[in-house]
C-alpha positions as CSV (number, residue, x, y, z in Angstrom):
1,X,104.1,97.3,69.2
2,X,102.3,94.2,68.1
3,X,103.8,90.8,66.6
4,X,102.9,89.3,64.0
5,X,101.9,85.8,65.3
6,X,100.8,84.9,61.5
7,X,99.4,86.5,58.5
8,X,96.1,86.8,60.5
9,X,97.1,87.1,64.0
10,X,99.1,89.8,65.5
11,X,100.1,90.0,69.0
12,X,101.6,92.3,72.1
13,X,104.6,91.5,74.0
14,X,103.8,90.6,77.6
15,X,106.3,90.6,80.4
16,X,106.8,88.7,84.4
17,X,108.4,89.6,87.2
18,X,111.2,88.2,86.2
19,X,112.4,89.8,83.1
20,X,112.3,93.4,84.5
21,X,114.6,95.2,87.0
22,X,114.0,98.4,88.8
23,X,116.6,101.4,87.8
24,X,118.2,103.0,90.7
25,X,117.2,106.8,91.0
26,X,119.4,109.9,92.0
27,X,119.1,109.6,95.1
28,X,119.0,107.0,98.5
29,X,117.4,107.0,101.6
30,X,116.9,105.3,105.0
31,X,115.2,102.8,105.2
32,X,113.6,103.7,108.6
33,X,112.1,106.9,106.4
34,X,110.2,104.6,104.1
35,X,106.8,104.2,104.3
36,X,105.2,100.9,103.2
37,X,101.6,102.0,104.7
38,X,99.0,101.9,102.2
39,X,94.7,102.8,102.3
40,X,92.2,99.9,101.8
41,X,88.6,102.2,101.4
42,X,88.8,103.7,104.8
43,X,90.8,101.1,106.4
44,X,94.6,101.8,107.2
45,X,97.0,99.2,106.7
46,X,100.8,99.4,107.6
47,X,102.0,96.1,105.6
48,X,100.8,96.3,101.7
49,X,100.5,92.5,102.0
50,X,97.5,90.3,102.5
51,X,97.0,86.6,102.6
52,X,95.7,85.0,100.1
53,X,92.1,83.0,100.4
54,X,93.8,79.6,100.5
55,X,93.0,77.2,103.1
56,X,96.7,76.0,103.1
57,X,97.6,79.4,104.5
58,X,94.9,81.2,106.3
59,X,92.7,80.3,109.0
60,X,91.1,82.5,111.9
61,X,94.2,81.5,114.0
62,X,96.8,82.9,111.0
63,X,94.7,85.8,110.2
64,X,94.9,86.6,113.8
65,X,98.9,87.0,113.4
66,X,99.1,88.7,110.1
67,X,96.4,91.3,110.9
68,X,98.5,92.3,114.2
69,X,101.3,92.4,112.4
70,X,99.2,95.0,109.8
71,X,99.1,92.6,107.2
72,X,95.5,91.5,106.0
73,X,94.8,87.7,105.5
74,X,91.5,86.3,103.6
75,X,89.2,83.4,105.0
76,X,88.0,81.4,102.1
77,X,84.3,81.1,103.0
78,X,84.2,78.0,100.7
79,X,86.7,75.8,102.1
80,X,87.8,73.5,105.1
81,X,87.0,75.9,107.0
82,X,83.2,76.0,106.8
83,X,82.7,72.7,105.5
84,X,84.3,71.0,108.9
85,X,83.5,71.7,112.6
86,X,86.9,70.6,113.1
87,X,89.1,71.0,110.5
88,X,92.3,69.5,111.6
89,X,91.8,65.8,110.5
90,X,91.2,66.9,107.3
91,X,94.3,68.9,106.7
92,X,96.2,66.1,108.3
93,X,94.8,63.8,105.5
94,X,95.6,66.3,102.9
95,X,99.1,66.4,103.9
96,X,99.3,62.4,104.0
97,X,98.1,61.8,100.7
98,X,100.5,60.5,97.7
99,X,100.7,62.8,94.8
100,X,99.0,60.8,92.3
101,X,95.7,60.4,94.5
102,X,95.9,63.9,96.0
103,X,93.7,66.1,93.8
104,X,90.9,62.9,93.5
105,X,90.8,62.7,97.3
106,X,90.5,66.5,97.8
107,X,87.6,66.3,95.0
108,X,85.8,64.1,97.8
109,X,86.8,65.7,100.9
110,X,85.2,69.3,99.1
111,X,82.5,67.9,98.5
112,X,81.3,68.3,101.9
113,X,78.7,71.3,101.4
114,X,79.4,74.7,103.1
115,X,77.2,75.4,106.4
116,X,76.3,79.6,106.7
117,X,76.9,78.7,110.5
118,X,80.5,77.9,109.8
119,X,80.6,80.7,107.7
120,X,79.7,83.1,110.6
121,X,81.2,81.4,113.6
122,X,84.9,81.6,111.6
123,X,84.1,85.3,110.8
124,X,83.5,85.8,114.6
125,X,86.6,83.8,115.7
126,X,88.8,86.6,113.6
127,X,86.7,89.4,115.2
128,X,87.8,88.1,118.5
129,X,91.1,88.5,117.8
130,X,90.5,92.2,117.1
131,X,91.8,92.7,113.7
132,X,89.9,93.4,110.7
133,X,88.3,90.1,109.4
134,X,88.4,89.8,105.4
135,X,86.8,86.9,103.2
136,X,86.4,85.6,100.2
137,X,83.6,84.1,98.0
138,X,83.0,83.0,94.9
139,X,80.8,85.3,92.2
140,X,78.5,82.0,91.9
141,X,78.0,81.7,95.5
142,X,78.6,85.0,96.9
143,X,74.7,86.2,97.1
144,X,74.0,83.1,98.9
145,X,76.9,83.0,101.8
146,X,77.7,86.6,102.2
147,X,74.6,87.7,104.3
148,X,75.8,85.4,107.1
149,X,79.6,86.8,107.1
150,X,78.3,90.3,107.2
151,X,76.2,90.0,110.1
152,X,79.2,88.1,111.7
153,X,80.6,91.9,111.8
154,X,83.0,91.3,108.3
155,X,85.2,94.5,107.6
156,X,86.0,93.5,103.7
157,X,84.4,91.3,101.2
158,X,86.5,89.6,98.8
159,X,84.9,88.3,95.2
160,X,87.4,86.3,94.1
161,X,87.5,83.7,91.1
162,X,89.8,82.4,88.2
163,X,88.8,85.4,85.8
164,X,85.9,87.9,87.2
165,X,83.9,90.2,84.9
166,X,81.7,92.9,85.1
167,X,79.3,91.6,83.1
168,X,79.0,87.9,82.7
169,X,76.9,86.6,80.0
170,X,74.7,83.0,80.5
171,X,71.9,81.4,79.2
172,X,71.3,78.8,81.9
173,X,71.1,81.4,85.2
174,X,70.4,85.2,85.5
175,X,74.0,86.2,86.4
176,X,75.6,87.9,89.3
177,X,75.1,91.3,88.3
178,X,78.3,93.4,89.7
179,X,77.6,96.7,88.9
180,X,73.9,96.5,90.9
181,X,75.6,93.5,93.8
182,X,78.8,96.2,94.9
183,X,77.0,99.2,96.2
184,X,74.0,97.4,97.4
185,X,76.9,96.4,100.2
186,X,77.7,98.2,103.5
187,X,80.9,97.0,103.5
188,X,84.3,97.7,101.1
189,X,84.8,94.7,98.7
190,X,87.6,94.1,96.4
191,X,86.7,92.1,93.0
192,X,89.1,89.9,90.8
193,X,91.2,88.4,89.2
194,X,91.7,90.2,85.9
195,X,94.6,90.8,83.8
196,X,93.7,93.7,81.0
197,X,93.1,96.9,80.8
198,X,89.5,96.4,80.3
199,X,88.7,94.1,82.5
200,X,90.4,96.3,85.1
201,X,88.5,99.2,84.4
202,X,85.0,97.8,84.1
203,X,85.4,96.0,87.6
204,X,86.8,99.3,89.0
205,X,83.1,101.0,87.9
206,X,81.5,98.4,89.9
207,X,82.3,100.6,93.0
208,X,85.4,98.4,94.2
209,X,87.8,99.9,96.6
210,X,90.2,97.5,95.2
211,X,91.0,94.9,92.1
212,X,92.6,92.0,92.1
213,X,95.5,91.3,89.1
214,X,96.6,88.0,88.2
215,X,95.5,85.1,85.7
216,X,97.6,81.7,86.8
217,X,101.1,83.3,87.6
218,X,100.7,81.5,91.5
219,X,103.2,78.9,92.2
220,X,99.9,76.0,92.6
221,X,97.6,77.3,90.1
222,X,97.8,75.3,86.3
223,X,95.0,77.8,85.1
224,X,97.4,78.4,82.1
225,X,98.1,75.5,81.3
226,X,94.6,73.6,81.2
227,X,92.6,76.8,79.8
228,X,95.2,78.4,78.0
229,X,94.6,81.6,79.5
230,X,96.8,84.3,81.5
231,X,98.8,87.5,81.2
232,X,102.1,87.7,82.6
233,X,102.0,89.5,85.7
234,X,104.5,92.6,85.0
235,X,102.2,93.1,82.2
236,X,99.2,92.8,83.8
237,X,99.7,95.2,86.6
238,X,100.9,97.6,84.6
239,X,97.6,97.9,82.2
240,X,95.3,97.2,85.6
241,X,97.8,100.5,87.0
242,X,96.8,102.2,83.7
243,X,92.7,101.5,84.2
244,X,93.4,102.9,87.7
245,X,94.2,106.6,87.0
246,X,91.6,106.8,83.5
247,X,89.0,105.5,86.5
248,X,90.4,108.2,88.5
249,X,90.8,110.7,86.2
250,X,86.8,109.9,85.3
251,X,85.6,109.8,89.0
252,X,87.5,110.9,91.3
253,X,87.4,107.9,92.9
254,X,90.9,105.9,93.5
255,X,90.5,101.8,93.1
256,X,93.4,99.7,94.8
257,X,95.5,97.8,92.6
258,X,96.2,94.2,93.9
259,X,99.1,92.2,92.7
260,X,97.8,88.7,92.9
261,X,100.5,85.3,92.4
262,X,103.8,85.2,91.1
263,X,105.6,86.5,93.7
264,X,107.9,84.2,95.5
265,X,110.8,87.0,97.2
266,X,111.2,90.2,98.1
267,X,112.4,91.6,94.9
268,X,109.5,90.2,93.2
269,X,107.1,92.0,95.5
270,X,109.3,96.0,94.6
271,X,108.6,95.3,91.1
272,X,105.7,94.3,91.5
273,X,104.4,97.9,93.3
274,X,107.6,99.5,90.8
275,X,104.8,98.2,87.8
276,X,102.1,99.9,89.7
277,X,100.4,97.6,92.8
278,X,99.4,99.1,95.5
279,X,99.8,95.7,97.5
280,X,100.2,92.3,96.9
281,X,98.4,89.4,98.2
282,X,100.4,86.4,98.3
283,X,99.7,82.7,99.2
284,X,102.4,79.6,99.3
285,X,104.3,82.4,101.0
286,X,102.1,82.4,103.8
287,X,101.7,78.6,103.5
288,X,105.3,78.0,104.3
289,X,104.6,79.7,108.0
290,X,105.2,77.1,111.2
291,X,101.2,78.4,112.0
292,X,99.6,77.4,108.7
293,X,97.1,74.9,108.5
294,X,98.6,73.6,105.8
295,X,101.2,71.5,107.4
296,X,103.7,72.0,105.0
297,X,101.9,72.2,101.7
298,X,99.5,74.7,99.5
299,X,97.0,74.1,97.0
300,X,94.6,76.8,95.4
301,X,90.6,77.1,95.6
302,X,90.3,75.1,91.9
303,X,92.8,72.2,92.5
304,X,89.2,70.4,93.9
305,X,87.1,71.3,91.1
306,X,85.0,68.4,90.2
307,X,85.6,68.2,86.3
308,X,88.2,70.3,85.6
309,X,91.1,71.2,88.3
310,X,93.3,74.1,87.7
311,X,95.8,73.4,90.3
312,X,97.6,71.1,92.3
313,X,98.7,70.6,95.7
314,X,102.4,71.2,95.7
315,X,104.8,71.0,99.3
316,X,105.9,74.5,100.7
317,X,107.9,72.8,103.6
318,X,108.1,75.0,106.4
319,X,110.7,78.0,106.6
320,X,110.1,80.3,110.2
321,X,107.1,81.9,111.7
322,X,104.4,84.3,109.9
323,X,106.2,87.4,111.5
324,X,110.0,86.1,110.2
325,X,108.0,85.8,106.7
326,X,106.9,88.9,106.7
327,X,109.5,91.5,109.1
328,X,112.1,89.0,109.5
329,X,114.9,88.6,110.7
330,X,115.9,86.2,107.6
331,X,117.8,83.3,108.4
332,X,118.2,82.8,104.2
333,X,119.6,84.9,101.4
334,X,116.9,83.9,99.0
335,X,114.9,86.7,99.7
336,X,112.0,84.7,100.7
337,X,111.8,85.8,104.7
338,X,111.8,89.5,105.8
339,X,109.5,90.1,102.8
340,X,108.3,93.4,104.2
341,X,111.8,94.3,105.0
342,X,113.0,93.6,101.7
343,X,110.4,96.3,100.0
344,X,111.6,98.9,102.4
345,X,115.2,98.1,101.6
346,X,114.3,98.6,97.6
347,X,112.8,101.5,97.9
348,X,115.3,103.4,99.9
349,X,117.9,102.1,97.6
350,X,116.2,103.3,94.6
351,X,115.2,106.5,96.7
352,X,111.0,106.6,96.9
353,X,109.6,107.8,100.4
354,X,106.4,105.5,99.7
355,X,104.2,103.0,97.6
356,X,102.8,105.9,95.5
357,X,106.2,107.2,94.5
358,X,107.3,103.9,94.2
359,X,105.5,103.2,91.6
360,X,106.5,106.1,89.1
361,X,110.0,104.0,89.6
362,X,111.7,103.1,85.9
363,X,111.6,99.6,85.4
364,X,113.8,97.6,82.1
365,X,113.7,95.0,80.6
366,X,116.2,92.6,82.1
367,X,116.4,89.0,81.3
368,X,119.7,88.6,82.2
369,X,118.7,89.6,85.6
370,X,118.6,86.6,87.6
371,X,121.3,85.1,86.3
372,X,124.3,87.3,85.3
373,X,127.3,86.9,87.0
374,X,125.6,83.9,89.3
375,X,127.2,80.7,87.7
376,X,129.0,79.6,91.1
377,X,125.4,80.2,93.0
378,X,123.0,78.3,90.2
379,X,126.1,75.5,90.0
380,X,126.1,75.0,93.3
381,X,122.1,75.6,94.2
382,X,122.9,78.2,97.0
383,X,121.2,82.1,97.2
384,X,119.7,82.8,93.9
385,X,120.8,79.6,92.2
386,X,117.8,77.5,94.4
């Protein structure tokens, strides 16, 4: 039901992560008879997690890890990483500079132009490793770069940006034309961010095996606050969970949904696929690892625009390794380690064998979630109260 903002603007209601809770079902289970395997195109993947294309959190060595581990990180193509031969000075000044000259500096430092040789000698360092090598471009440089990852032997091309549209309109340039660019590909490629219905939908007829959802809701990204712009991710997911099965319904054809920012524990990431993700991909998480390149801090791929950031460099610290991150064991009850464990432990609790039953789960609304009955934990800045 709409709101009426004013006499001539009504609105809808939108909902996060954090105002909803996931209703226990009639039954339990085990959670060694959950599955939390999920389909990427053809690929098989046994975590429903990948990395997000940050340089704070993925390099070849990283993506190495979480890919044996049967997660799925992305490379940004348009980053440290193939702007440097040797990257590792460059985070180490990143992670030295003072807050208030931290988002000029990085302006300089990625300014440094991307070299296609960079681009398909990282590509090849994943492949070495022998798991499935995944990477991301922008939509205004993606025709340029992507030749050279492909031939590097890329499994899955990622078009990722702020907002992404099938069918961006410009007077200056002839535009990146989605629908033609897709399937002209010989290799699976997932397309996003949205957060509609709409937009959803017309990037799913673009032939993408999967869609990313998420407008500012990441934990370094000030998209929302400097354009105004965004959906609130419950929300979000659940109208991208509706384009999914009209597409389907239409096609035949089944389109991943891809919960993208705003989740920070395990219980964010259940009601995340409770709203209707298929995965998530997730980012300062990963950033937090002892093996990210990001020694300790995360920033997102607009923080360096150069005349208009949309994020900021924020400190992660460090919590454990990639593998406690994502299969534990937790050393912390704040639900931020043993991620992976955590969704197998919310779905045998609320009874669902695997992601696709999960997401039929009933969900509320639940403000009082977080915080009823926690005084002593939020007084006292221990478990939830952090």
């Amino acid at each position: 039901m709409d709101i009426e903002i004013g006499k001539g603007k009504t609105a809808r209601r939108a909902y996060g992560l954090d105002e909803i809770a996931i209703v226990p079902s009639r039954r339990t289970r085990d959670p060694e008879d959950v599955d939390i395997s999920w389909n990427l195109g053809d690929l098989h993947l046994d975590l429903p997690c990948l990395a997000s294309a940050l340089d704070a959190a993925v390099d070849p060595t990283t993506a190495g890890i979480i890919g044996e581990l049967g997660g799925l990180a992305v490379l940004n193509l348009e980053g440290i990483q193939t702007r440097y031969e040797d990257p590792e000075p460059v985070f180490e000044e990143i992670a030295s500079l003072p807050q208030e000259k931290a988002t000029r500096v990085m302006q300089e430092i990625y300014s440094e132009p991307v070299k296609e040789e960079l681009i398909f000698r990282r590509v090849q360092e994943i492949k070495d490793k022998g798991v499935i090598a995944a990477a991301s471009l922008t939509p205004q440089r993606v025709e340029r770069y992507h030749r050279a990852a492909i031939e590097a032997g890329l499994d899955v091309l990622v078009i990722q940006g702020t907002v992404v549209s099938a069918e961006h309109v410009s007077r200056q340039a002839k535009p990146l034309n989605l629908m033609e660019f897709i399937p002209s590909l010989n290799v699976p490629v997932v397309v996003g961010g949205c957060a509609s219905y709409s937009t959803a939908l017309h990037l799913m007829r673009t032939g993408a095996v999967g869609v990313l959802v998420g407008v500012g809701p990441g934990r370094i990204c000030t998209t929302r606050g400097v354009l105004g712009v965004g959906v609130p991710q419950a929300t979000a997911i659940a109208d991208a969970a509706a384009a999914r099965t009209r597409h389907y319904m239409e096609t035949g054809q089944y389109v991943n949904v891809i919960a993208d920012g705003g989740m920070r524990t395990g219980g964010d990431i259940a009601k995340a696929i409770a709203c209707g993700a298929d995965a998530v991909m997730l980012g300062s998480a990963f950033a937090r690892a002892e093996e990210a390149p990001g020694k300790g801090y995360s920033w997102g791929m607009a923080t360096f625009h150069p005349t208009l950031p949309r994020g900021t460099r924020i400190k992660t610290g460090t919590v454990g390794t990639i593998e406690e991150i994502l299969l534990g064991p937790a050393h912390e009850n704040d639900g931020t380690l043993n991620l992976m464990g955590a969704l197998r432990t919310s779905m045998a609790t609320t009874g669902y064998q695997n992601i696709k039953e999960f997401q039929k789960a009933e969900v509320m609304v639940a403000p009082a979630l977080a915080t009823e009955g926690k005084l002593e934990q939020f007084s006292q800045g221990v478990g939830m109260g952090r």
